[in-house]
N, C-alpha and C positions, 0 to 999 in steps of 0.2 A: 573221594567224596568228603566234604566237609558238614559235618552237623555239632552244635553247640549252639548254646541257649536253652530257649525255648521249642518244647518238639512234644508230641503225643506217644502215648504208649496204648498200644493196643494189644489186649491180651483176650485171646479166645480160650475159653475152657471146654472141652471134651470128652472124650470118653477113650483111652485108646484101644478097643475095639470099632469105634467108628472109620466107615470106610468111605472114600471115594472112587468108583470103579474099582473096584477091588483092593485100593491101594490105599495103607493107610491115610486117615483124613489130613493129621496133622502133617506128614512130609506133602501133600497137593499145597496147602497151604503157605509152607514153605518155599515152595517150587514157584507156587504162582508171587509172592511176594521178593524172590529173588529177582524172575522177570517183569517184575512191577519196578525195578530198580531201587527197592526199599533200604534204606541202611542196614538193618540185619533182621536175623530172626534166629530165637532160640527156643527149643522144645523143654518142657520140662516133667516128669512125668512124677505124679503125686504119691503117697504111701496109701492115703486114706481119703475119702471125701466123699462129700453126696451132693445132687444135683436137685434140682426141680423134681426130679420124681422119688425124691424122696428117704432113695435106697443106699444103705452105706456102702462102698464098694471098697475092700481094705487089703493089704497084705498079709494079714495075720494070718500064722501056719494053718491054726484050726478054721481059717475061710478060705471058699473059694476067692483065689487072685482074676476076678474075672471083671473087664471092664473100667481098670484104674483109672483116676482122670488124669487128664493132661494138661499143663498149660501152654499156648505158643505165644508169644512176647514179640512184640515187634515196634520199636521205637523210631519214627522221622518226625519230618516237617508237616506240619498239623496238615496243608495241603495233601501233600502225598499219602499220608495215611488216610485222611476223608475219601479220597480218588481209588483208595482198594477195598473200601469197604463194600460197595456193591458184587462183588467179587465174594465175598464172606458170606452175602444171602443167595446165592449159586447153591455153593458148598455146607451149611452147615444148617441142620433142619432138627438137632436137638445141640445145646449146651447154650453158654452166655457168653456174649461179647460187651467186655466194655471198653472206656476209654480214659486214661487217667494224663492229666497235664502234667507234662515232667520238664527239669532243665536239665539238659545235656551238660557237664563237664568238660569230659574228655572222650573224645571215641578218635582211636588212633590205629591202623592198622599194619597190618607188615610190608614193607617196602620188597618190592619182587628181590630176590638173591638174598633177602636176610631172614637168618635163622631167628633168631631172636627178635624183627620189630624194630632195630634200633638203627 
């Protein structure tokens, strides 16, 4: 797959106790963005942060680690990422989606039999 230039980043924030069907939210969303044919997606899971409701949610030894947020990142062609958003209000009934205009660089991947990419 080729992507460079211009392309959208969409980043969903979470909770990662948030579930879909039992599973957590953030791998459906993965899952469904793999079979969406997206250029990639990566999970990222926060130390500290608070949402719309308010509440700090932290790792700090003396707090409960309960509910950290999450971010998932997900960078294409402004089409393809518009085309999976309806898919995002299926799944995701608390946290914030936005969308940021980015230029791609370089996005290179490993060639099948190479260890390294190259």
């Amino acid at each position: 797959m080729k992507l460079h230039g211009p392309a959208l980043r969409l980043t969903v924030f979470i909770g990662d106790t948030d579930t879909w069907h039992h599973k957590p939210l953030h791998h459906e969303i993965v899952h469904r963005a793999h079979v969406a044919g997206l250029a990639g997606a990566s999970v990222f899971r926060g130390m500290e942060g608070y949402g719309a409701s308010n509440r700090v949610h932290t790792t700090r030894i003396l707090s409960l680690s309960e509910d950290l947020p999450v971010a998932v990142i997900i960078v294409d062609a402004e089409e393809k990422i518009r085309a999976f958003l309806p898919q995002l209000d299926e799944l995701i009934s608390e946290g914030l989606v936005i969308l940021d205009e980015v230029e791609v660089i370089r996005y290179v991947g490993r060639t099948p039999g190479s260890a390294d990419g190259r």
